[in-house]
C-alpha positions as CSV (number, residue, x, y, z in Angstrom):
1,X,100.0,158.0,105.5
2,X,97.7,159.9,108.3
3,X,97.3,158.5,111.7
4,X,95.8,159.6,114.5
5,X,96.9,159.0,118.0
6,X,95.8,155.5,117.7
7,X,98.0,154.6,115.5
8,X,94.7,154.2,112.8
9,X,96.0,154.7,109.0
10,X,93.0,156.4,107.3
11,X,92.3,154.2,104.2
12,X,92.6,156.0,100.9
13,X,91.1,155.8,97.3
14,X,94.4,154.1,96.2
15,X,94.5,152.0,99.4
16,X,91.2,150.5,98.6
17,X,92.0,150.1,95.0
18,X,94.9,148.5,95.3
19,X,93.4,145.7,98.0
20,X,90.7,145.2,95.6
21,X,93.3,144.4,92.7
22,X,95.8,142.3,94.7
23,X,94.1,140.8,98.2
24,X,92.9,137.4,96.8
25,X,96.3,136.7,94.9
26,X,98.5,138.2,98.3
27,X,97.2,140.0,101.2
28,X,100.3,140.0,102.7
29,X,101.5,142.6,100.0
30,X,98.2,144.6,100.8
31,X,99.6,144.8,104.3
32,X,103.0,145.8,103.5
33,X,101.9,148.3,100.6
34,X,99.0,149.9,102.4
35,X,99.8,149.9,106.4
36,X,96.9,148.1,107.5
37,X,96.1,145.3,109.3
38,X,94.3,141.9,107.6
39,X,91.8,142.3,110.6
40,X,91.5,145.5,109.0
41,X,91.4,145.0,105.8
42,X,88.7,142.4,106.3
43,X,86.9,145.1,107.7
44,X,87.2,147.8,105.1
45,X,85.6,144.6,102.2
46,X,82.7,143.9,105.1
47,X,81.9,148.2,105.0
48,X,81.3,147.1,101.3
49,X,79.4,144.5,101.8
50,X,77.3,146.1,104.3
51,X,76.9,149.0,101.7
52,X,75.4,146.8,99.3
53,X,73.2,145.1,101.8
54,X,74.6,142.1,102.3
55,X,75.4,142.6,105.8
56,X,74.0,144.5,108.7
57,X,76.4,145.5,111.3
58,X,77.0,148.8,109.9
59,X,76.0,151.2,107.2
60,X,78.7,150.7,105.1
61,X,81.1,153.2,103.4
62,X,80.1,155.3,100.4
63,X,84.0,155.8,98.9
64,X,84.8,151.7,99.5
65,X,81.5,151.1,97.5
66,X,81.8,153.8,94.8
67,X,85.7,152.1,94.0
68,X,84.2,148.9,94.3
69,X,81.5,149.8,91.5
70,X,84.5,150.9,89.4
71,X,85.9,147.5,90.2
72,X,83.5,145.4,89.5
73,X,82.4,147.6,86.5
74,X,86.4,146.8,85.0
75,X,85.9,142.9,86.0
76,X,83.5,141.5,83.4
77,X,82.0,138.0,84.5
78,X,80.9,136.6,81.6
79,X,81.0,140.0,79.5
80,X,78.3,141.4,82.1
81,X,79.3,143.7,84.7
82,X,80.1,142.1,87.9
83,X,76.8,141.8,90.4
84,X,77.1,142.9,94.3
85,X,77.0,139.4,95.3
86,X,79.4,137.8,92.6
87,X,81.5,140.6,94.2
88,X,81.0,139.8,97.9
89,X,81.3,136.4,97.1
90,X,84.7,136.4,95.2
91,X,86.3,138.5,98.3
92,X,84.7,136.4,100.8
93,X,82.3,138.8,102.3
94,X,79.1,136.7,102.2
C-alpha cells in the first residue's frame, strides 16, 4: 500500500471493489483488508454518490464510479441492472 507523509493509503481498483462486495455484510473486514478508516471509507461511497449526483459536496471520483457501474451492472435487482439510487440507497449514501 502507498502512503504519503500523512499516513493517507491511496485507495485502489481492488480496494474499492472489495468494499463494494463486503462493507454492508462487515466493514470491519473492509478496514482490516484495505487500511482505511470507516470515516474513510464512508467517504470514498459519498465520492460515488456525489458522482452520480446525488450529493454535492464534491465532484465525485471517476475510478469509484466506473467500479461501481461494474458493480451494480453484476447486482441485478429484479433482473434489471441496478439504478444510481437503488445503489446509493443500499450503501447508505442517500
Amino acid at each position: 500500500m502507498e502512503a504519503n507523509k500523512s499516513n493517507h493509503v491511496n485507495y485502489t481498483e481492488e480496494h474499492v471493489r472489495f468494499i463494494l462486495n463486503y462493507y454492508r455484510t462487515n466493514e470491519e473486514l473492509c478496514v482490516n483488508e484495505t487500511g482505511h478508516s470507516i470515516s474513510s471509507i464512508k467517504l470514498m461511497l459519498q465520492n460515488i454518490g456525489a458522482t452520480y449526483g446525488f450529493l454535492n459536496f464534491s465532484k465525485g471520483n471517476p475510478m469509484y464510479a466506473r467500479i461501481a457501474d461494474e458493480y451494480r451492472e453484476k447486482n441485478l435487482v429484479h433482473n434489471e441492472i441496478m439504478s444510481k439510487k437503488s445503489f446509493c440507497m443500499r450503501f447508505g449514501i442517500i
